[in-house]
C-alpha positions, 0 to 999 in steps of 0.5 A: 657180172654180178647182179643184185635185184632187189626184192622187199620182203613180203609180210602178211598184209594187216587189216586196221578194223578201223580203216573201212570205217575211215573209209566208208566216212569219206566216201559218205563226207564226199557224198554229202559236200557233192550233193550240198555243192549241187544243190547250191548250184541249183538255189543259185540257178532257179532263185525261188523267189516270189510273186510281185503284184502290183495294183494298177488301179482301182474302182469304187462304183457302190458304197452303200449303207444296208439293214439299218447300218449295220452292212456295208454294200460296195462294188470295187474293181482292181487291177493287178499287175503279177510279174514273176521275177524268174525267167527259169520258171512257169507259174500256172495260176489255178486259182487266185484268192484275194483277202480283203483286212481292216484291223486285223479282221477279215472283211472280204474274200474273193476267189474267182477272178477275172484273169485277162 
């Protein structure tokens, strides 16, 4: 018997300068559609949303007229209600600033309140 192997021929491997490149570009492509893929995820995950407020009620106890006029003096009480829309997240309140405008101007800025 008679047998025939078959082997291929060996020819000297040629390099393509441009095939690392090709190369390194897909492998960056796949890096960057991985990480928009998870970054996606996690949008869809956490959702940043924002804070919903609410006012409850509100109290004017003082208006008066002051200095012939010219200044407005009032009391106002207001209750807020703030409800934050994501269940994944905590909101620490540091510090809470309420503006008060009137046509554009600035008549009222509180920064302390009361937090119950």
């Amino acid at each position: 018997m008679v047998s025939h192997h078959y082997f291929p021929s060996i020819h000297p491997t040629h390099h393509d300068p441009y095939s690392l490149f090709y190369r390194a570009f897909r492998v960056l492509t796949l890096v960057l559609i991985a990480l928009g893929i998870a970054t996606l995820v996690l949008w869809f995950v956490y959702q940043p949303n924002s804070l919903k407020l609410y006012v409850d009620s509100a109290k004017l106890t003082c208006l008066d007229l002051v200095d012939n006029g010219t200044t407005l003096r009032y009391d106002l009480a207001i209750g807020v209600i703030i409800q934050k829309t994501n269940r994944k997240q905590a909101v620490l309140y540091q510090r809470l600033e309420a503006v008060a405008l009137y046509g554009g101007e600035k008549h009222l800025s509180v920064y302390k309140l009361d937090l119950e």
